[in-house]
LUMLUMMI-493265 format. One record per residue (C-alpha): x, y, z; residue in three letters; chain; residue number from 1. Coordinates in steps of 0.25 Angstrom, whole numbers, padded with zeros to 4 digits. Example, Ala and Ser with C-alpha at 12.3 -4.5 7.8 and 13.67 -1.06 7.14 Angstrom:
<pt u="0049" v="-0018" w="0031" type="ala" mol="A" seq="1"/>
<pt u="0055" v="-0004" w="0029" type="ser" mol="A" seq="2"/>
//
This chain:
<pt u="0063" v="-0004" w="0018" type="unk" mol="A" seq="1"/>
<pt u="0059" v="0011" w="0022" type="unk" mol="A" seq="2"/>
<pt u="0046" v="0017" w="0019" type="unk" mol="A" seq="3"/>
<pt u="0050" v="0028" w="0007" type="unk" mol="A" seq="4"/>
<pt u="0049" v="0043" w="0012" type="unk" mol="A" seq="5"/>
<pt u="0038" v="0052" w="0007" type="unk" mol="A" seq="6"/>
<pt u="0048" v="0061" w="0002" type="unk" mol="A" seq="7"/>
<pt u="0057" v="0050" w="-0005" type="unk" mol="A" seq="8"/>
<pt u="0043" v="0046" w="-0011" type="unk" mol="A" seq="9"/>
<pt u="0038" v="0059" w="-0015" type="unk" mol="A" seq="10"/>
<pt u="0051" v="0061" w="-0024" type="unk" mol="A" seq="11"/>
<pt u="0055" v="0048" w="-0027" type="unk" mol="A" seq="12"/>
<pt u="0043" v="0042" w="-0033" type="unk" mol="A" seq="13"/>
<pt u="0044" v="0044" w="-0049" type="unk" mol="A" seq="14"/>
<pt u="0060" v="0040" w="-0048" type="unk" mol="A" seq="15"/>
<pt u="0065" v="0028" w="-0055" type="unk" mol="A" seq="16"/>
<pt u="0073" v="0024" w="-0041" type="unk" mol="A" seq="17"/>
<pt u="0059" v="0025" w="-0034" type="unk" mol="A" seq="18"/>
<pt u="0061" v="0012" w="-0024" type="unk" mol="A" seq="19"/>
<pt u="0051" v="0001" w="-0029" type="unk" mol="A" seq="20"/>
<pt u="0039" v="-0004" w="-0020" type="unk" mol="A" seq="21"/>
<pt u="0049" v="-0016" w="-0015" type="unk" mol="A" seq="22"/>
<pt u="0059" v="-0004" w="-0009" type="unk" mol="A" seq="23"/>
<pt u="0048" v="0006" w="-0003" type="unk" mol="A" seq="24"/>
<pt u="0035" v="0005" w="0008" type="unk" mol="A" seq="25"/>
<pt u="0027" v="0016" w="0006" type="unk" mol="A" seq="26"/>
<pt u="0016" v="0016" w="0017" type="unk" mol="A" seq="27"/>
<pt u="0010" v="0028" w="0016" type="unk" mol="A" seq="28"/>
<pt u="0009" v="0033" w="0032" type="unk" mol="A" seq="29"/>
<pt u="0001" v="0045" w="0037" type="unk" mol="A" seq="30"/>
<pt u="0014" v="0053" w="0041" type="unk" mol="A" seq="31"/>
<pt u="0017" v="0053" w="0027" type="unk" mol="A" seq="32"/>
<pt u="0002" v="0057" w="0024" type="unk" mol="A" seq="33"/>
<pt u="0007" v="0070" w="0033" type="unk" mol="A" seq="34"/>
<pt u="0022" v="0071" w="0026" type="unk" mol="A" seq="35"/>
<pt u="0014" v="0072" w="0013" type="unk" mol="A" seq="36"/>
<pt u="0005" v="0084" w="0019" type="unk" mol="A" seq="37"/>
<pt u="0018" v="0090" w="0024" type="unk" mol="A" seq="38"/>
<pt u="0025" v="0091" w="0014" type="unk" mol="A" seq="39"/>
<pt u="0014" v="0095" w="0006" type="unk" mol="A" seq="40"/>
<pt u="0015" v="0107" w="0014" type="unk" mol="A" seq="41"/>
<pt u="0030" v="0110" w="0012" type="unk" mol="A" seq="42"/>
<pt u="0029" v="0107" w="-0002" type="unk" mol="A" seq="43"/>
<pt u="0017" v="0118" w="-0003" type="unk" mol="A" seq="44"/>
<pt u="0025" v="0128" w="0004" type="unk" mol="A" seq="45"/>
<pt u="0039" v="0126" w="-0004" type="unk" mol="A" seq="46"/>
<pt u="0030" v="0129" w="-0017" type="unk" mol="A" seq="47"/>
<pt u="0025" v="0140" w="-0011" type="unk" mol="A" seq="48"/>
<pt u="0040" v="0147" w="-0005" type="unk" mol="A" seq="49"/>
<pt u="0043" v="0142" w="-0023" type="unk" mol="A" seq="50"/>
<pt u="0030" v="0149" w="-0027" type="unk" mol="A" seq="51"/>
<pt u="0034" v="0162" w="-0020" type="unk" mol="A" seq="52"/>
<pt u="0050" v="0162" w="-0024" type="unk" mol="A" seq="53"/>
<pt u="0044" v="0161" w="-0040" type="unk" mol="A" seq="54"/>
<pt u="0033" v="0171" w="-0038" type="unk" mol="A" seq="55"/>
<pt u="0046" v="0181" w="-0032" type="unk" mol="A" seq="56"/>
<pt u="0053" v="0178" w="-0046" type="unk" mol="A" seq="57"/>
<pt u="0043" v="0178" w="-0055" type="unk" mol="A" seq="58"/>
<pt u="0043" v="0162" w="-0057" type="unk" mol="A" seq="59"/>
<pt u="0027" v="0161" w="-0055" type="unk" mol="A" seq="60"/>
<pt u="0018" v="0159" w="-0044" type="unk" mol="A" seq="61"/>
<pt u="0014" v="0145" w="-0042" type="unk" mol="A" seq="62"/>
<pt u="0007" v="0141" w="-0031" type="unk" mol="A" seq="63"/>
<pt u="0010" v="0134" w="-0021" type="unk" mol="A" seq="64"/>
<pt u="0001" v="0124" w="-0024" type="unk" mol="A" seq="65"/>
<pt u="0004" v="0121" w="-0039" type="unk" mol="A" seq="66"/>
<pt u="0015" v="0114" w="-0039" type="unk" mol="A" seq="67"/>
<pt u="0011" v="0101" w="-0033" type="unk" mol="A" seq="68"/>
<pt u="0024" v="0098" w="-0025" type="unk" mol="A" seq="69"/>
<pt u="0016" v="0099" w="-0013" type="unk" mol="A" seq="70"/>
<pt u="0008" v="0089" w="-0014" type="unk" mol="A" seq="71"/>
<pt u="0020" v="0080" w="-0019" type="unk" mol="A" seq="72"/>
<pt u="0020" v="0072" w="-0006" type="unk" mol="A" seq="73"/>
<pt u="0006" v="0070" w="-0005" type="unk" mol="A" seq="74"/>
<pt u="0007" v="0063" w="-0018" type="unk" mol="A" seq="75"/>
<pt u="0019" v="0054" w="-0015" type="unk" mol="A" seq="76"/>
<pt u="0011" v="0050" w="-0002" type="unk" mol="A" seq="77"/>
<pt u="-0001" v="0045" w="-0010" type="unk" mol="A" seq="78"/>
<pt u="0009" v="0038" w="-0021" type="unk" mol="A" seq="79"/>
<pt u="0015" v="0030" w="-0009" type="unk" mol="A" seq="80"/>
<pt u="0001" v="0022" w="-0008" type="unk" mol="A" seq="81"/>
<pt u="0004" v="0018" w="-0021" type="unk" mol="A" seq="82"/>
<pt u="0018" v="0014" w="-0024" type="unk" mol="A" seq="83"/>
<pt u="0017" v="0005" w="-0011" type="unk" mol="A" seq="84"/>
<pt u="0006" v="-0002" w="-0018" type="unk" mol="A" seq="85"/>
<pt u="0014" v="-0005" w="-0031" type="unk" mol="A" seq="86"/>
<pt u="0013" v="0006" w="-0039" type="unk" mol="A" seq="87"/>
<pt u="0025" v="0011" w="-0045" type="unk" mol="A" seq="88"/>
<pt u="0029" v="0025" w="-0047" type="unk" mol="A" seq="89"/>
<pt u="0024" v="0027" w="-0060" type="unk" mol="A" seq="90"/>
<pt u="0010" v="0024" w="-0056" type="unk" mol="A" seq="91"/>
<pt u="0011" v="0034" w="-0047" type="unk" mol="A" seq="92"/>
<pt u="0010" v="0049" w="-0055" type="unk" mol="A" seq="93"/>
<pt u="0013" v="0061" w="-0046" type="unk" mol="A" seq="94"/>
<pt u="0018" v="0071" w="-0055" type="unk" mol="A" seq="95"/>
<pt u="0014" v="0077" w="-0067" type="unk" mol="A" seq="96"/>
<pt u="0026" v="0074" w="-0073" type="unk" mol="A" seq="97"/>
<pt u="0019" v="0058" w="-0071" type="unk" mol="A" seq="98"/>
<pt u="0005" v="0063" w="-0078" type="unk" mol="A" seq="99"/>
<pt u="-0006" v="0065" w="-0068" type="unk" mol="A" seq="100"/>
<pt u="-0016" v="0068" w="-0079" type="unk" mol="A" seq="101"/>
<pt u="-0028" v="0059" w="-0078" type="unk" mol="A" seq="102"/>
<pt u="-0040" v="0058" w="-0089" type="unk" mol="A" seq="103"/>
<pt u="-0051" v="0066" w="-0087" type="unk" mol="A" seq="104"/>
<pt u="-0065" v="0066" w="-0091" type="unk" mol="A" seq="105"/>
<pt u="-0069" v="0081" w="-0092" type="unk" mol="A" seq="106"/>
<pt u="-0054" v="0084" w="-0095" type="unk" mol="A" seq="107"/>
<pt u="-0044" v="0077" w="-0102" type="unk" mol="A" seq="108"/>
<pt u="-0036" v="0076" w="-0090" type="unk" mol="A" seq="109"/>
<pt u="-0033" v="0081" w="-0076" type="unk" mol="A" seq="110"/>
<pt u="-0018" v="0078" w="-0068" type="unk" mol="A" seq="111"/>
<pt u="-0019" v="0073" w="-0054" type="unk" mol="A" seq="112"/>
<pt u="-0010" v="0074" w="-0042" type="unk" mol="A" seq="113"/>
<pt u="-0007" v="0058" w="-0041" type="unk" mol="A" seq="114"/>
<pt u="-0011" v="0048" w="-0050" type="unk" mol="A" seq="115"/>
<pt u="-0008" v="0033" w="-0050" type="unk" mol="A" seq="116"/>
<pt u="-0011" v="0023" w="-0061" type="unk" mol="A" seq="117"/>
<pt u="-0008" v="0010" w="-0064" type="unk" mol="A" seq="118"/>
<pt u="-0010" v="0003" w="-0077" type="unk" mol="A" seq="119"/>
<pt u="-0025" v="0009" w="-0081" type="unk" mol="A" seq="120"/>
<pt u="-0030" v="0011" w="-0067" type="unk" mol="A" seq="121"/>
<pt u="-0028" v="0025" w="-0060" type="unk" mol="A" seq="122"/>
<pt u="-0025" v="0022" w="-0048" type="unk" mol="A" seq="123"/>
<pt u="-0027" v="0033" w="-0041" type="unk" mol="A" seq="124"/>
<pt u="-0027" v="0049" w="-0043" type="unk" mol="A" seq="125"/>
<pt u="-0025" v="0060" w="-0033" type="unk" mol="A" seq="126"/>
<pt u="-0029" v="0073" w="-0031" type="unk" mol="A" seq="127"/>
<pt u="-0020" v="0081" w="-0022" type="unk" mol="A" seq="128"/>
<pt u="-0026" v="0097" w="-0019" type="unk" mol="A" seq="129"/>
<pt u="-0024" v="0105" w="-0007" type="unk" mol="A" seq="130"/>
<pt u="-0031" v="0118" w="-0003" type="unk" mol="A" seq="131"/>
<pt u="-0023" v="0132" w="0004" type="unk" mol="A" seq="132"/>
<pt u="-0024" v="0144" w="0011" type="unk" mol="A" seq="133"/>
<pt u="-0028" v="0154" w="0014" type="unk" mol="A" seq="134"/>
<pt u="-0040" v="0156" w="0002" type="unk" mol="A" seq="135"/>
<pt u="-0044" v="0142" w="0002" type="unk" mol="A" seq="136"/>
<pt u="-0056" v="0147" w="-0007" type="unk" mol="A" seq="137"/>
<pt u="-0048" v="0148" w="-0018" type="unk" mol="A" seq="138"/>
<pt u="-0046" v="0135" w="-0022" type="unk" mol="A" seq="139"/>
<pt u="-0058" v="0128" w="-0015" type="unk" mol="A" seq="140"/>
<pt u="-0066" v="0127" w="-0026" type="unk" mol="A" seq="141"/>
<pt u="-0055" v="0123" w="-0035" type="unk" mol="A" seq="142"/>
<pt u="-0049" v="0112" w="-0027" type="unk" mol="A" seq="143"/>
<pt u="-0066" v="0107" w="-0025" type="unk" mol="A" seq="144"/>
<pt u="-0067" v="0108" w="-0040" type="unk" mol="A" seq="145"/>
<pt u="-0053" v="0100" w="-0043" type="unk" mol="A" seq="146"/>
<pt u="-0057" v="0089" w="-0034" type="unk" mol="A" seq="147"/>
<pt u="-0070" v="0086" w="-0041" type="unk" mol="A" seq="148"/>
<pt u="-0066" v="0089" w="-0056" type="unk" mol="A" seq="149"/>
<pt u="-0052" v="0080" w="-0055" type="unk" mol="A" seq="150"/>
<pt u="-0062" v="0067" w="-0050" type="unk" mol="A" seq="151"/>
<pt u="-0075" v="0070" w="-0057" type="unk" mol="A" seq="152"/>
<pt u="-0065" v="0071" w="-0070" type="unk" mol="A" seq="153"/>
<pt u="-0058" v="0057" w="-0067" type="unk" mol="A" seq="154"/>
<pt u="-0071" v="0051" w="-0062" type="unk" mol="A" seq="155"/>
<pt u="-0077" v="0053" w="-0074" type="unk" mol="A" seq="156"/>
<pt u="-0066" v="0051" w="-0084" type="unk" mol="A" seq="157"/>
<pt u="-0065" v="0037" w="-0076" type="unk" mol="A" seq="158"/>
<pt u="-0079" v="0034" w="-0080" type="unk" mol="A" seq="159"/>
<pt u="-0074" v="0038" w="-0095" type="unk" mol="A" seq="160"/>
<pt u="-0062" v="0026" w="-0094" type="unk" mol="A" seq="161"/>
<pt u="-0051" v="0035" w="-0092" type="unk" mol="A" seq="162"/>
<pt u="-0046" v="0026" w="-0083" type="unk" mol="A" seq="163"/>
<pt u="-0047" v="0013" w="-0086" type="unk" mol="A" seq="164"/>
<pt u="-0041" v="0005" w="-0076" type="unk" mol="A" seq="165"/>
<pt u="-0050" v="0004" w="-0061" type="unk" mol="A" seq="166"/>
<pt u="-0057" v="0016" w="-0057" type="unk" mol="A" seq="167"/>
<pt u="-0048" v="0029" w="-0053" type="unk" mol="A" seq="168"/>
<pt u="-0046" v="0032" w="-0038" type="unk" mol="A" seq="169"/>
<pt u="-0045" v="0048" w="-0035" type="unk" mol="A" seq="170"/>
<pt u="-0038" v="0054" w="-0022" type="unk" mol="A" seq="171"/>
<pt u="-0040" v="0068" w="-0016" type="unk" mol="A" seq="172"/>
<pt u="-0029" v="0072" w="-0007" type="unk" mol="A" seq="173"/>
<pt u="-0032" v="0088" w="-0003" type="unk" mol="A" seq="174"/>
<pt u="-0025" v="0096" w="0009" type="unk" mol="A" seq="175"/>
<pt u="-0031" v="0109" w="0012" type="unk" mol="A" seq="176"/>
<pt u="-0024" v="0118" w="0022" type="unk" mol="A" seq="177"/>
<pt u="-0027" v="0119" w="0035" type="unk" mol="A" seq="178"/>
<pt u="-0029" v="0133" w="0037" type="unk" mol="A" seq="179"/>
<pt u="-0038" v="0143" w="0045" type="unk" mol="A" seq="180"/>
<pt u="-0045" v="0146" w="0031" type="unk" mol="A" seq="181"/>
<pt u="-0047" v="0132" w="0028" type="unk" mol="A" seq="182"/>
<pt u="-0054" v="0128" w="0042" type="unk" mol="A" seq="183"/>
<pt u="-0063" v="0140" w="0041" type="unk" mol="A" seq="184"/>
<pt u="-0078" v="0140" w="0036" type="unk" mol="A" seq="185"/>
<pt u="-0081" v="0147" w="0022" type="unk" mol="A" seq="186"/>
<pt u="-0092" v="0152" w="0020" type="unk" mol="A" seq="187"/>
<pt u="-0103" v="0148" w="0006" type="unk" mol="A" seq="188"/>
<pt u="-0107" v="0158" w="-0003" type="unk" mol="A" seq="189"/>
<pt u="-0121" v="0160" w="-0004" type="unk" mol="A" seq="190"/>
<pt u="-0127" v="0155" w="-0017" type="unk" mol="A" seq="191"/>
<pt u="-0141" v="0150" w="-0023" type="unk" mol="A" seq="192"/>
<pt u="-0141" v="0138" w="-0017" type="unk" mol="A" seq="193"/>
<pt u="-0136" v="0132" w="-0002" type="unk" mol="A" seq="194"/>
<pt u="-0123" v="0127" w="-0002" type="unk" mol="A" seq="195"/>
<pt u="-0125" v="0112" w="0004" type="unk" mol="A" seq="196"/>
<pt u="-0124" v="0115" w="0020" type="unk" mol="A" seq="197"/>
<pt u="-0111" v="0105" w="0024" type="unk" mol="A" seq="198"/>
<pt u="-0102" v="0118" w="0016" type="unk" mol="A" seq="199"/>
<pt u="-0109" v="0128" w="0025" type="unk" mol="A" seq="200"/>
<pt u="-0097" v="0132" w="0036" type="unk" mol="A" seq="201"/>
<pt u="-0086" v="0124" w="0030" type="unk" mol="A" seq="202"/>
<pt u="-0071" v="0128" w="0028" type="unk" mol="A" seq="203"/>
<pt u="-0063" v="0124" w="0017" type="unk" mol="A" seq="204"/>
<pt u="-0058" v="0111" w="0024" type="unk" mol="A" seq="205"/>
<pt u="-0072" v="0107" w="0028" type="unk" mol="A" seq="206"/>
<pt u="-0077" v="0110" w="0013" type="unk" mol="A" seq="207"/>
<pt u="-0065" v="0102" w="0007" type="unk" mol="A" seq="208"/>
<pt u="-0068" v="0090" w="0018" type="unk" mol="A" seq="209"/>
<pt u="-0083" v="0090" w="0013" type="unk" mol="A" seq="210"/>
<pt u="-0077" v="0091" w="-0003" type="unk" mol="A" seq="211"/>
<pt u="-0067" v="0080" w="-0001" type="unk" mol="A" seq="212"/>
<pt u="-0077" v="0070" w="0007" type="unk" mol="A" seq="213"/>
<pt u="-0088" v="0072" w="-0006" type="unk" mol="A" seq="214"/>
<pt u="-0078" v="0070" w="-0015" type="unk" mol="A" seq="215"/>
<pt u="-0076" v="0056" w="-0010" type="unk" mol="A" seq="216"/>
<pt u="-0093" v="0054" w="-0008" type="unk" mol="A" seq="217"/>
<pt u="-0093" v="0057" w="-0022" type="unk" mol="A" seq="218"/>
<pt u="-0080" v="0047" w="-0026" type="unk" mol="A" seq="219"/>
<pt u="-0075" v="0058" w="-0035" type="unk" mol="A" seq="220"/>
<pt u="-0061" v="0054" w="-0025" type="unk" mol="A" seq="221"/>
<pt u="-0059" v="0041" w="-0020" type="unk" mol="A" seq="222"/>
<pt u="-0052" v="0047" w="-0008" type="unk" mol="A" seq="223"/>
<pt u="-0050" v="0061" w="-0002" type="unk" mol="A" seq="224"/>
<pt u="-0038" v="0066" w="0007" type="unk" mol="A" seq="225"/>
<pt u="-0042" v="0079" w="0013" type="unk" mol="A" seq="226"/>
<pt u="-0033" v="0086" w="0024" type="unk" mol="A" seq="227"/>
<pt u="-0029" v="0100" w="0029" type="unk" mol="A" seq="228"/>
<pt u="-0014" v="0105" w="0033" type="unk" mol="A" seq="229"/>
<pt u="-0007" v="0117" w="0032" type="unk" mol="A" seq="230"/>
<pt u="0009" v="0120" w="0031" type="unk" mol="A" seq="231"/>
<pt u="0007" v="0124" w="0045" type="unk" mol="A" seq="232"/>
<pt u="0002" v="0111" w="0048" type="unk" mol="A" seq="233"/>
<pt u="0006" v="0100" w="0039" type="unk" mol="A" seq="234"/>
<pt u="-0003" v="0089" w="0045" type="unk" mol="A" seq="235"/>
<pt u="-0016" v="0084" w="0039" type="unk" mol="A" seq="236"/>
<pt u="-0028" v="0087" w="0045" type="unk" mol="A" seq="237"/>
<pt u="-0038" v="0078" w="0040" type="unk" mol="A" seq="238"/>
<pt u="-0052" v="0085" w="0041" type="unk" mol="A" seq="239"/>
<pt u="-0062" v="0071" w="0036" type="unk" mol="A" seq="240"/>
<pt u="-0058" v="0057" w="0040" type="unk" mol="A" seq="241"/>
<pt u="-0062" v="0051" w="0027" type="unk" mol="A" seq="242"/>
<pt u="-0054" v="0062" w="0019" type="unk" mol="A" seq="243"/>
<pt u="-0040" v="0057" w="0029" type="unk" mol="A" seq="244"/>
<pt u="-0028" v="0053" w="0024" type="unk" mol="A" seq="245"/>
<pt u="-0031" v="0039" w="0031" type="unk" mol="A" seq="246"/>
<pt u="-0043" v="0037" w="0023" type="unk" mol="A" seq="247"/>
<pt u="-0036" v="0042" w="0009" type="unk" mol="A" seq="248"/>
<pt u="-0024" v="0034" w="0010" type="unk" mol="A" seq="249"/>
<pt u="-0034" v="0022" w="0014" type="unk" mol="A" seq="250"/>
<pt u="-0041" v="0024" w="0000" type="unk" mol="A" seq="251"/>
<pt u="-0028" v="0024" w="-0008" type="unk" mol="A" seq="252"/>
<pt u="-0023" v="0011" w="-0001" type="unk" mol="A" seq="253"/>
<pt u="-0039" v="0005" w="-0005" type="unk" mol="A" seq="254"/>
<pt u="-0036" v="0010" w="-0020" type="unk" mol="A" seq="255"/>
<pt u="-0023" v="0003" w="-0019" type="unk" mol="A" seq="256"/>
<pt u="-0026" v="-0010" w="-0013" type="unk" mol="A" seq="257"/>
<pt u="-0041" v="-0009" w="-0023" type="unk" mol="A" seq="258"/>
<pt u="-0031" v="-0010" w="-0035" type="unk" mol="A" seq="259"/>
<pt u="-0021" v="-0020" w="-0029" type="unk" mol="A" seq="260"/>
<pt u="-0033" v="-0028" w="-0029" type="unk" mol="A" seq="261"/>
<pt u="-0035" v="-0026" w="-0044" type="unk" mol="A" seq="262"/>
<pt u="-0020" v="-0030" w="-0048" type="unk" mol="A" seq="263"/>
<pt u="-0016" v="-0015" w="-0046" type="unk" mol="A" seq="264"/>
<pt u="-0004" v="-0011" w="-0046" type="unk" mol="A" seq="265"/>
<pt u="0003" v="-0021" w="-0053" type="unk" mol="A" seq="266"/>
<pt u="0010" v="-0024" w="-0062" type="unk" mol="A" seq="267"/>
<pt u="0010" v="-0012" w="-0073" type="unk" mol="A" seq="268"/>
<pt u="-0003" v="-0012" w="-0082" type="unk" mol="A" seq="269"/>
<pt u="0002" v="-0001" w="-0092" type="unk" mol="A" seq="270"/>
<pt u="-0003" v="0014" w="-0092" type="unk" mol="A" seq="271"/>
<pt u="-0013" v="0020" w="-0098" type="unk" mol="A" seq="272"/>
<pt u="-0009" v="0033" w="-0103" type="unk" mol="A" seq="273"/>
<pt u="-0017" v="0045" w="-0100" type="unk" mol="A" seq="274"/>
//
């Protein structure tokens, strides 16, 4: 028995001759972490050389960063953790086609990036967002604003028995480019009131590291991956030890292991629909 490739997983996964638990080990090992990270890279730069071939013929102009096929493997990498604990395939939602949308409370309902389920429980949900280059202001703001609105809205649609099963457990995976832009300090506007003094000299990594660490003081995320890459580059840099992939992948196998305590996976407790 061999361990099943990233790849093999990443397109394999919703087919009926998907091997069962009996014919795959899925250890999820750090150079697959930085395989996902990769390909995450050529997946991003294929839709951009797509993107540009559509503009020239008039088909649109979608970003590279809309389609979601880049983040594809990252998503397959996480899902590993959970079909070598039991969970079958169809536990394990990846693609819209699946239905990613989860209850809300301040909205009838928002789609995740990965979401596993079993019977009542959510099992887990995951955010996966990235930041480029060059005007990294652009999206600042709005990748801030989607972190906190996506968890506040099931934190407290939780409290309002969406979910009925134990409590959700929410993810943040975020890549931001490593770029000169990126590692620069940006300046704060002057305003009618003093920003808090730990912003004053940052760059956008830095601001993003201090964002990513309050999201988890806070417990609006039970865990936070943070890194920076570039296509140039592919490997992670991890900036904060407690944001690492060590410590994230540690906190999805506690989630695991927390319900396998409980009885969960198991055998099938019937869905709940949404």
């Amino acid at each position: 028995m061999c361990r099943l490739p990233l790849k093999q997983l990443c397109v394999s996964m919703d087919s009926p001759n998907y091997p069962t638990r009996k014919e795959r080990i899925l250890t999820v090992t750090r150079q697959d972490f930085e395989d996902a990270i990769a390909a995450y890279w050529d997946a991003k730069n294929t839709q951009r050389e797509l993107s540009i071939i559509k503009d020239a013929v008039g088909a649109g102009t979608a970003g590279s960063v809309r389609g979601g096929k880049h983040f594809d493997h990252i998503a397959a990498l996480l899902a590993k953790f959970f079909l070598d604990a039991g969970y079958a395939p169809e536990d394990i939602r990846v693609n819209k086609q699946q239905g990613l949308e989860l209850p809300g409370y301040y909205r009838p309902q928002k789609q995740w990036d990965l979401v596993v389920t079993r019977g009542n429980t959510l099992v887990a949900a995951f955010e996966l967002k990235a930041l480029g280059g060059p005007s990294f202001g652009n999206n600042y703001n709005n990748r801030v604003e989607e972190a906190l609105g996506s968890a506040m809205d099931l934190r407290r649609a939780a409290l309002a028995d969406a979910f009925p099963g134990e409590k959700p457990w929410l993810g943040y995976f975020f890549i931001m480019e490593d770029h000169p832009k990126s590692r620069s300090p940006v300046s704060v506007r002057k305003g009618p009131f003093p920003v808090e003094r730990i912003w004053l000299g940052k760059s956008y990594q830095d601001r993003f590291a201090i964002f990513c660490e309050r999201l988890m003081d806070e417990g609006l995320y039970d865990s936070v991956c943070y890194i920076t890459s570039s296509k140039e580059d592919t490997k992670p840099i991890e900036l904060v030890t407690s944001l690492d992939w060590r410590h994230f992948s540690a906190a999805i196998n506690a989630r695991i292991k927390y319900l396998e305590g409980l009885g969960l996976p198991g055998p099938d407790q019937g869905t709940l629909p949404l």
